[in-house]
Every structure is written in C-alpha cells, then in structure tokens.
N, C-alpha and C positions, 0 to 999 in steps of 0.2 A: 289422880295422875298429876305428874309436879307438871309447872307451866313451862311454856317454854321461856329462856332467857338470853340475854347476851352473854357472852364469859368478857373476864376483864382483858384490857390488852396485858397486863403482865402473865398473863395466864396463855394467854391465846401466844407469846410471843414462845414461852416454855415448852408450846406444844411443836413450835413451830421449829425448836431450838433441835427437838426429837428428830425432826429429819433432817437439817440443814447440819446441822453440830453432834456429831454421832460419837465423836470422839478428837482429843486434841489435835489430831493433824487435819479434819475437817473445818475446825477454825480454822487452823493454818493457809488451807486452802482458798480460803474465802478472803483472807487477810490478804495474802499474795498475789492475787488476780485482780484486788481491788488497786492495788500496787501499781502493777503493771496497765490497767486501764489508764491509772494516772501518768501515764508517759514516763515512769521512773525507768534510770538507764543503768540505776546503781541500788539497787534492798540487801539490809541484813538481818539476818534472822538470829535471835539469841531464843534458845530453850531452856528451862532448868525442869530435872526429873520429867523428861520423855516428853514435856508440851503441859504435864499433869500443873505442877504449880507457877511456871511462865512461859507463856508465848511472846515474843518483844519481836516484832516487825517493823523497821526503818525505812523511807526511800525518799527518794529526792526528785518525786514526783510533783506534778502542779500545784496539790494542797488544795483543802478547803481551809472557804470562806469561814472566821468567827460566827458566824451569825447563822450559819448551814450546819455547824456543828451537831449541836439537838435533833434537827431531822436525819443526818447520818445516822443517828443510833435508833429511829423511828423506823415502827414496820412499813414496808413497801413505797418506802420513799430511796427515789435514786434520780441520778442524774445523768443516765444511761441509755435512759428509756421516755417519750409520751405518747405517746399514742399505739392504739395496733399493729399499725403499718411499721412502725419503728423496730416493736416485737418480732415481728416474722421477719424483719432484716437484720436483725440485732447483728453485732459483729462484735462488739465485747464480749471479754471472759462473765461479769459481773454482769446481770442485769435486772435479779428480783427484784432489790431492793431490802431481802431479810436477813440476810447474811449479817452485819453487824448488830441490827438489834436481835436477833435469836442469842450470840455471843455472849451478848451484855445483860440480859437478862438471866444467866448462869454463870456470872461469874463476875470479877471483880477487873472491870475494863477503863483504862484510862486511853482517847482520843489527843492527840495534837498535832494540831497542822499548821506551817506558816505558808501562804501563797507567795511567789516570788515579790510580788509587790509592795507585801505588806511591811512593818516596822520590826513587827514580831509575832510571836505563834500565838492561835489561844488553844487551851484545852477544857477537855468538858470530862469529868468523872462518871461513872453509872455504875452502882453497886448494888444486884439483884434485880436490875432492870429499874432504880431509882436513878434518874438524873441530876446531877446538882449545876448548879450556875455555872456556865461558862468564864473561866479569867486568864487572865493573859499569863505565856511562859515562853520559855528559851529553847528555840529549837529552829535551827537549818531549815532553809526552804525544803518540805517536802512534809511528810506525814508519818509520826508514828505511830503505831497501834499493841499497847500492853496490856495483857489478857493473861491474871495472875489468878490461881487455884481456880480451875475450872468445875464446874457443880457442883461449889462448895454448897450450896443450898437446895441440890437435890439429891439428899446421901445416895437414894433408892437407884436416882443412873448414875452415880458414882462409882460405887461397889462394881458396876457391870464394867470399866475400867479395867485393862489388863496390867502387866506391870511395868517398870515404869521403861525395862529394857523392852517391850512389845510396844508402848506406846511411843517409845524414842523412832523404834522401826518403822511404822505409820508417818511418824514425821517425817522423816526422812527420805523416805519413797515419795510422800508427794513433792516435797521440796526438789528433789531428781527429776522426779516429771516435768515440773514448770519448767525448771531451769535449762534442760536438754530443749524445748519447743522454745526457748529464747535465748540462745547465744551469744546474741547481740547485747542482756544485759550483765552485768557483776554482779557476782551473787556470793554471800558471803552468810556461812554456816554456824552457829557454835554450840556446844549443847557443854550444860554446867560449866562456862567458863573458857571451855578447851575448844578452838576451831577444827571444826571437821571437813567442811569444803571452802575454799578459796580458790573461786572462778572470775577468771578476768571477760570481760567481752571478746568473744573471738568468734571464728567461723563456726560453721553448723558440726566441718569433720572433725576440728579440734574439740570442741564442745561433746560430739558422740566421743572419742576414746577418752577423755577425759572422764564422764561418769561411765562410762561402759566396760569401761579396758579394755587393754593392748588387743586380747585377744579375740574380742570381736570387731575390734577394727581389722585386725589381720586377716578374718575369713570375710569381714563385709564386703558386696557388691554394692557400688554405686546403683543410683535408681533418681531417674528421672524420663514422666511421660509427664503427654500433653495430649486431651485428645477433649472434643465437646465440653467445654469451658471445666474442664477438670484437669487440676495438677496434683501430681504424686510424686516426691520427690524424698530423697533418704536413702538408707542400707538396707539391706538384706543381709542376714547373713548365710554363709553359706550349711548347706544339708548337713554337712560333718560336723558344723556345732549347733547342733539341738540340741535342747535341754529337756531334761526330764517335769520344768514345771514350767508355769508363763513367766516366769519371775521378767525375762528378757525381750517383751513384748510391749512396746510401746506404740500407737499409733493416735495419731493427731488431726482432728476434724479443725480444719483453720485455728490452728493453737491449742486450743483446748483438747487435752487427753481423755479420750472417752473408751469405754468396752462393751463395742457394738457388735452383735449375734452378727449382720449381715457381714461387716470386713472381715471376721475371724473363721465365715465358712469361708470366705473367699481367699483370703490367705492360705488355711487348710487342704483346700483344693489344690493350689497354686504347686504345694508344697505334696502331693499325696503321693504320687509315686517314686518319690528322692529322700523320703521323709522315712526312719523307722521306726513301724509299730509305734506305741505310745509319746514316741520324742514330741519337743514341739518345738516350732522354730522360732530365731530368735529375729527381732526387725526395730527397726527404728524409723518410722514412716511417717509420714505428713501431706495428708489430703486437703488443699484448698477447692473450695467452690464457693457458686453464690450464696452468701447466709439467707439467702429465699428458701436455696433445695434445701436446707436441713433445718428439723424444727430442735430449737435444744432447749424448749420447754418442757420436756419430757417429765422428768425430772427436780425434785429441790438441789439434788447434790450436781446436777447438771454435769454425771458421767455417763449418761445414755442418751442417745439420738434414735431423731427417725429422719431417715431420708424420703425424702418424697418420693425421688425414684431409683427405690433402692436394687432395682433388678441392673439397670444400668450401674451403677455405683460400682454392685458386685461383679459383673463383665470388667467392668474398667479396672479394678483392683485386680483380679484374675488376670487378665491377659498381660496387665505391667509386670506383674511379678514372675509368671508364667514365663514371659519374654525375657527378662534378666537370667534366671534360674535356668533356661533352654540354651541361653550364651556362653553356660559354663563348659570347659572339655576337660578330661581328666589333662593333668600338667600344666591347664594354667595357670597364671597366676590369681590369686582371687580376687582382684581389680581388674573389670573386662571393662571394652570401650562398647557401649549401648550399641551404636549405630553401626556396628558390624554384623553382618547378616547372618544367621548361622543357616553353618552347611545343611544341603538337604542330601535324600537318600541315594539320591544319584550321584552324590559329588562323592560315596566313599567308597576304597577300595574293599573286594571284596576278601572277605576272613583269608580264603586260602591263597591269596596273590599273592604272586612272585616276587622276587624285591624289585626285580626291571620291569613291574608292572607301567604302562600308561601312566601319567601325569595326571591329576584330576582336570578334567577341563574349565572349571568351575573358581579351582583355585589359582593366584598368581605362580608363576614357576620361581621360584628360590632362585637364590643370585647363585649359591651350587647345590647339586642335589646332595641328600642326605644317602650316605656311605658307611659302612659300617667297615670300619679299620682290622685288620689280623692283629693278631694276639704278636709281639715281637718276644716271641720264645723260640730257641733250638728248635722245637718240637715241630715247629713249620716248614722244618727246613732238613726233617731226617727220615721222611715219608710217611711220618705219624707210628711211626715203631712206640714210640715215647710209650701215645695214648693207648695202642692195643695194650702194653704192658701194662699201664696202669688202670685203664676201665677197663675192661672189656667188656662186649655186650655194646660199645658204640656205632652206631651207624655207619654203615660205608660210608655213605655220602658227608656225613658228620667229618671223619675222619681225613677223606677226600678232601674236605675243603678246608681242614686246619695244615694239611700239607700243602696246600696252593699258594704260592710268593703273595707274598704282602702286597696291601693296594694301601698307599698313603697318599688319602689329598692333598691338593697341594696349600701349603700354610704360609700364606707372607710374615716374614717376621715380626712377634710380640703376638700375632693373632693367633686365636683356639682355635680348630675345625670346627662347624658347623654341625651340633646337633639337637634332633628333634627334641619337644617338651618330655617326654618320656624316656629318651636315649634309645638305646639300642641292648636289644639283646642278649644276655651271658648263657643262662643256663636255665633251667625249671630246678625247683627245691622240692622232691615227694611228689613228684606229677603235679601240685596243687599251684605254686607258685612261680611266678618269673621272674628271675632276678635280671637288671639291667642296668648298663653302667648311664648316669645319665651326666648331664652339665658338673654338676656340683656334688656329685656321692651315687649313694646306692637307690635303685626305685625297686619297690617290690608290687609284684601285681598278681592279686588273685584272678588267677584265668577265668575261672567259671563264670565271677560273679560279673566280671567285666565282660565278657561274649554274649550274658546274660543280658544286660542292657543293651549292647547293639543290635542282638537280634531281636528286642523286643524295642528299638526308636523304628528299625526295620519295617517291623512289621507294623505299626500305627501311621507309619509314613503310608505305608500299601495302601492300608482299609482307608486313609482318609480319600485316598486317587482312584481307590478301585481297582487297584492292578497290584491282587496278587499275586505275583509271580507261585508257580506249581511245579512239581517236580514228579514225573508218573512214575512208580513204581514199575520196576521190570518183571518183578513177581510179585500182586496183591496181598497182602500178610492179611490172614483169617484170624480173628477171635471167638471166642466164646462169649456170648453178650447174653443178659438178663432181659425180660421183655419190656424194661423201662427204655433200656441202650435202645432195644429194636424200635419201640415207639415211636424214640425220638427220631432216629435213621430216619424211619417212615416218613415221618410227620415233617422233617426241615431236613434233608438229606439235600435237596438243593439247596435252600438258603447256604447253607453250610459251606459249600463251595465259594462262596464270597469268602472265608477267612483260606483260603486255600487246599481244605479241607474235603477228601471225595471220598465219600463211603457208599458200600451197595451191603443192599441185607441179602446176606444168602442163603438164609433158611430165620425162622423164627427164634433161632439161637445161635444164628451163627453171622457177623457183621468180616465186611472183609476190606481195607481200606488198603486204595486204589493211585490215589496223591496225597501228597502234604508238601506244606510250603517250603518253596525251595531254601531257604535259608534253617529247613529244621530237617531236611533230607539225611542229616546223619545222628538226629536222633530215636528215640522207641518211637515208632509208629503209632503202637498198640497201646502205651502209655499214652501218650496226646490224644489219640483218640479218646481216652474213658478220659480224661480228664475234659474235653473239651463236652464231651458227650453230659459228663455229671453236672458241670456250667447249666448250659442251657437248658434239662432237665427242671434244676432247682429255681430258676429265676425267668426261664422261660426265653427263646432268641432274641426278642425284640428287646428285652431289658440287657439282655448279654452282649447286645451288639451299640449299644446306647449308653446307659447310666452305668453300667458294669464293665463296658468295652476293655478299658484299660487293664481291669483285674483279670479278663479273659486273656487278653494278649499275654499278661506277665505269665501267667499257666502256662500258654503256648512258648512261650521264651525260654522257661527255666526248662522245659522237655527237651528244647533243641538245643540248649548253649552245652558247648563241651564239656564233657564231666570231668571227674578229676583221676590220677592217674595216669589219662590218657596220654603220650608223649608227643612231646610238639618239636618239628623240625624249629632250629631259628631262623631260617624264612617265615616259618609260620608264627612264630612267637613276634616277630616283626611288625608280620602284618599286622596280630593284632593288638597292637601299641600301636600303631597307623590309623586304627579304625577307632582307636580308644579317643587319637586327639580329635580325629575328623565329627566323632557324634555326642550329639546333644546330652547333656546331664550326666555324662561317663564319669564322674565320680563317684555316684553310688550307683548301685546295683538296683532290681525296682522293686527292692523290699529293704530301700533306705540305706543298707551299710557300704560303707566305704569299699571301691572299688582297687585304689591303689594307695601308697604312703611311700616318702622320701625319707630316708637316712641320710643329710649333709655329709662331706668331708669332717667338717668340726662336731658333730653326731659322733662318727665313727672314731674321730683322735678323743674325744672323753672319752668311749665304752672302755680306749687302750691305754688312757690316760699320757698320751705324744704330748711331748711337749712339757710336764707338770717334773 
C-alpha cells in the first residue's frame, strides 16, 4: 500500500483551481469582488474570445503593498480575514484567500498594483503557478489583474470549455450581477476590443433599467421592508412579466448574488397564486442582515448560503413580497406607494351593486363621484326606435336607459371628467369580454377570469375571520354520489360547513346539498360540491384546509365566478370593474393569467395608421 504523503502546493493549488475556477467568468468573478473589496469606485473589464485567451481587470482601488504582492498570489493568504470570529462576521465579497492563486496556477497571470502613496506600481508575474521577482511598473493608483489563456496547462479541463460565444455569455452574466448589487460604482465592459457596457455611477433604479430593460422597469413594483434587523429592498416585477426561465432572477444576500433553495421557495410562494403554471417571476432583490445570520462559507464559489435562521428569513421574504404583490389592483399603475393599506373584504362593493350603491366606508369619498356619461347620439333622444331597428333582442331596460337625457358632469374649463382606473363600461364582446372606454383608449376585461379572483380574495378573506357568509338553498339539489363522496359527507360533513359548504347524505348514494357560499349562490351546486368533495377525499380536510387551502378555494372560485355567455347588464359590468379596482392582485386570475389589457389612444391610431 503506497504511503501516505503531502501533494505539492502547485498541485494542491490546481485542485483547488477545480472548484474556485470552473470556467472564465469564475475568474472574473473572483477578480471583481477583489476589486470592489478594494474600495474601487471605478473597474474595467477588457475580455478577448469569451474570457478563454484574456481576462484584464482595472480599478482604482487602495492597491497593494510591493512587498504583499507574492502572498496575493499565495493560497489562503488574504487580508480580509484573522481569525474565526472575523470569519463568521465576514462582510466582504473576498475572503478565502484562493481565488487568485487557484487563477495563477492555470494560467498565465500578471499582478500590478500602485497604493495611493506610493512613487509607482510594482508587478509580480506567475506563469503555471511559478512566481518570478517582483519589479517596478507604470500604472495608476489602484490594481490590475491580467489572466491571459486560461488552462493553457491543463488541456484535459480545457477541452471541457464551451465556446467562446457560451463562454463570453458566462462573463457577461456575472459581470451584470456585480454591477446591478453596485450602482454606486462605473463599470466599464469590452469584449475583443468592442465596449459592451458603459455604466456611469448612478442610483440603484437607474442601474436596474439599465441592465434589465425598459420593460421590467415598467412592470416593476418598488420594495422596501424593515422588520427584525432585516432589510429587503428592490423591484418586483409584476405577474404579467414572468418568464418562462430564471434568466430574470436576481437576489442579493448583503451584495453578494447567491441562489439560495430557502429565498426561491419563498419568493415562489409569494408569487403562487398570480403566477401561471410553469412561469417564473422576474425580481431584483437585496437582502441586508447581520453577516453573523448568514454563514457564506458554504461554498468555494461563495454562491450558496445558509442562514441561521432560515425559517424567519423565509416568513420575512414571504410576507414583503406577499405584501407588494397584494397592493396591486387591476388598473393600476405598476408603481404602487408601499404604505397604502390595501382594501379588505368589507371595503368592496358587492358583484351585483347598483351603480348608487353606498360609498365604501373604508375608502376616501372622491372630490366627484364617478359617473358614467350618455352616448351624445340622435338615438338618446328618439325613444331608442334607432336601437330596436338595429339590434334587436336588447334589453328594455338597456334601451330605456340609452333613451334617458344625457347626464354631463360638470367640467371646469381645460379639465377631463373624472374617471375610474378601469373606466366605464361599453358593451360585452361574445358574452366573454368587456369592453370599456377608459382615461386613455380601450380596456378590455375577461369577465370570468376577473370575477374568478374576486370571489376567490372573497373567500380566503372569509376562512381566514371565520365568517363565511352562506346562502340556504330554497330547494336542496340531490346528487348521485359514489361511496367515497358518501364517506366523506359522513366523515367531515361538519368540518365542511366552515368553507360554507352544507351537505346531508340521503341515502348511501344519494348526497343532497343544502347551502353554499353566498358569493358562489349562482353557481352549479352539484359541481362545487364533487369538486370540493374530490379535494378533500385525495389530500385529506386538514391538509385542504391548511397547506392546500388556497388550491381548494381557487376550485371553489372558478365554480362560482360567472361563466361566459352569460349577459351582463352595464350596471352590472360596472360593478364589476368596481370590484376589479377595489381587490387584491385583480390582475391575474388564480391560475396566473392576465385578467384585463389597455389599448391607448396611440395603440388604436397605429392599428388605423391616423396620422401617417
């Protein structure tokens, strides 16, 4: 049996190069943090072929000492870190200490640094992890670091290299990461020659549309909480721009970009019922705490954490996001102000109100109420003869009210009337849609999908107070049930009555349901029941009422929200554009799609090409 022995350090540094230096943006990564440790307020990064034959990183950071040089490129020497205690508060990006010699030991690395004090720079060479003499050269206060053909000396992980457009991509993506978590520095890009990013120091929102684009700045929600020595601050964006990969997912444990299992369920959650099917939302987030709670020794590449205590972390990520995403109303804008309270179930009018319904008590009264104007056609004013001629099949009451004299509020000169985020009502398109004239153009709104989410914030508002409103049926509607329905009947037939739900078994095959909640009062009975019945069958009530709760309610939603065809007076279509602004997350629907969309004015003049 061979003995045991030491390996050398250029060996052991090779090994070490295997997890630290995985590939060239991995150097890059380790270059650039060492950067920014150095207080630099200005780095530029030059590539040629994707990071494969040069990495060149510039800044005008503090420098090192001549004389410090050599240990720079020495494993597990830094000046970041001495002791334990230092380690578990670390608060640098950098603080192995192997990141540069793993570099320099695969590849052909030139050091130089001048400290603001000095006369001039010195540089130290390392070629294959050989160090040659330190001597003096011409370079700006701060530190470059040039790392030309990477694993030129180990073909075997060279080959494992993608090409050099995959390996430019890598660079480039971490280079975005650092630089969106530091706004504050100039950050200056070039690959072969050609600059690709040119960032000045600016704020954090100009910095986000800058690498992110316009257009998740436009759907982003500001975010900022504070709660038990944790801040979380950044965008969101909103449900409508999910994307189908993470590509758009960025989140920051004090600067440093990590991808941590516990933020990403908690974001997921946050995001579950506004979210559809496989989308995934997009964020640009930044978590400060004490560098105690998190250990980010995890790891060589130091993009995994553990929180100490990560059950809190995940609450706290969860309810901030939660809390943004619940502030949104269908017609807002997607810039909402944090500290406006969003309405609860009491404050909203209900689906079938009148348009002179009550005033919400809850909300401020408007300087005028919202009014929906007559159409200034003949047709108002000839008994509706027009309309019979031309639909028929319209409503009396329809008709009735396009022959009733116009009501115009009253407008001070240069000013609009006053109207709701949604507008006001035109017509339905195929029973399925509403169209509505609003501020600025056309708003169209899928009925279903929108009555669909109010009766189901409705209903989670109920179960979390206990009061679910029930509505008794005046005649019991009987089913035909199999002896699983009857079990269940049996076995939770009270429980059940907590989601508003009253069933009696009338025979061993026959179930006959008694109430259902009042907001699903006009939808299938028979259907709600086997679906609510199939729930809690396969997952059991206490998990349906618990870890499942949400998915049970959306079931119950989508039975009671209005189907389609159905025809809606515009009272009623009103109302519910009323109910769309007043509840929580009424943009999507709660299987994530889009509940309503705008057509502008300048929308509508391109479709006609006005103006051209």
């Amino acid at each position: 049996m061979s003995r045991i022995r030491k390996l050398p350090d250029h060996l052991v540094n090779q090994i070490a190069a295997g997890e630290v230096v995985e590939r060239p943006a991995s150097a890059l990564k380790e270059i650039l943090e060492n950067s920014l440790d150095a207080g630099a307020d200005k780095i530029s990064v030059d590539l040629a072929q994707g990071g494969i034959k040069l990495i060149r990183v510039t800044d005008n950071g503090a420098g090192i000492a001549g004389a410090d040089l050599p240990l720079a490129l020495d494993r597990h020497a830094t000046s970041k870190i001495g002791s334990l205690d230092e380690l578990e508060h670390v608060a640098t990006l950098g603080f192995r200490g192997e990141g540069l010699a793993s570099i320099a030991s695969v590849s052909r690395l030139t050091l130089t640094s001048r400290q603001q004090e000095d006369a001039h720079a010195q540089q130290i060479v390392a070629i294959d992890g050989t160090l040659h003499p330190v001597e003096p050269a011409a370079h700006a206060p701060g530190t470059t670091v040039e790392v030309v053909d990477i694993y030129f000396n180990t073909p075997a992980r060279r080959k494992f290299l993608k090409s050099e457009a995959t390996e430019y991509a890598h660079c480039a993506a971490t280079f975005e990461r650092i630089a969106l978590a530091h706004p504050q520095v100039e950050f200056t890009l070039r690959h072969n020659g050609k600059v690709v990013w040119r960032l000045p120091g600016q704020d954090l929102a100009a910095r986000v549309g800058a690498l992110l684009g316009r257009d998740f700045v436009e759907a982003a929600l500001p975010l900022e909480s504070v709660a038990a020595g944790l801040e979380l601050t950044g965008f969101v964006a909103s449900p409508t721009y999910s994307k189908a990969s993470r590509e758009t997912q960025y989140f920051y444990v004090n600067g440093r970009f990590v991808r941590d299992k516990t933020a990403q369920h908690a974001l997921r959650q946050a995001y579950r019922d506004v979210l559809h099917h496989d989308r995934h939302p997009a964020y640009a987030l930044f978590l400060r705490l004490d560098p105690a709670g998190v250990d980010v020794n995890v790891h060589p590449t130091k993009t995994e954490v553990r929180f100490r205590e990560s059950q809190g972390i995940h609450q706290f990520l969860f309810h901030s996001i939660n809390k943004v995403l619940a502030a949104t109303r269908a017609g807002a804008m997607p810039a909402v102000a944090l500290d406006e309270a969003p309405a609860t179930a009491s404050d909203r009018l209900p689906f079938a109100a009148a348009d002179n319904a009550a005033p919400r008590s809850a909300a401020p009264a408007p300087a005028r109420p919202y009014q929906q104007q007559r159409m200034p056609l003949q047709a108002a004013h000839d008994g509706g003869a027009l309309y019979a001629r031309l639909f028929e099949g319209v409503r009396e009451d329809e008709a009735a009210r396009a022959a009733a004299p116009r009501t115009i509020l009253p407008v001070a000169a240069g000013e609009t009337p006053d109207l709701p985020p949604l507008g006001f009502a035109l017509a339905q398109l195929h029973g399925v849609y509403i169209l509505s004239q609003g501020a600025d153009g056309l708003i169209l709104v899928d009925m279903h999908a929108a009555h669909e989410r109010i009766v189901y914030e409705r209903l989670k508002d109920a179960i979390d107070h206990d009061a679910m409103p029930t509505q008794a049926l005046l005649l019991p509607v009987a089913f035909a049930a199999d002896r699983f329905e009857a079990a269940t009947v049996q076995e939770h037939g009270t429980e059940l009555q907590r989601l508003g739900l009253e069933l009696a078994l009338l025979s061993p095959t026959q179930i006959a349901v008694r109430a259902v909640p009042l907001w699903l009062k006009d939808g299938n009975a028979v259907e709600l029941a086997r679906a609510v019945l199939n729930d809690v069958r396969e997952v059991g009530l206490t998990r349906a009422l618990t870890e499942r709760r949400n998915e049970l309610l959306a079931t119950m939603a989508c039975h009671g929200a209005v189907r389609a065809n159905r025809q809606l007076t515009l009272p009623e279509m009103n109302a519910l554009l009323r109910d769309m602004e007043a509840t929580e997350r009424s943009g999507q629907c709660n299987h994530g799609r889009p509940t309503w969309t705008r057509l502008s004015m300048q929308d509508l003049d391109n479709l006609f090409m006005r103006g051209r």
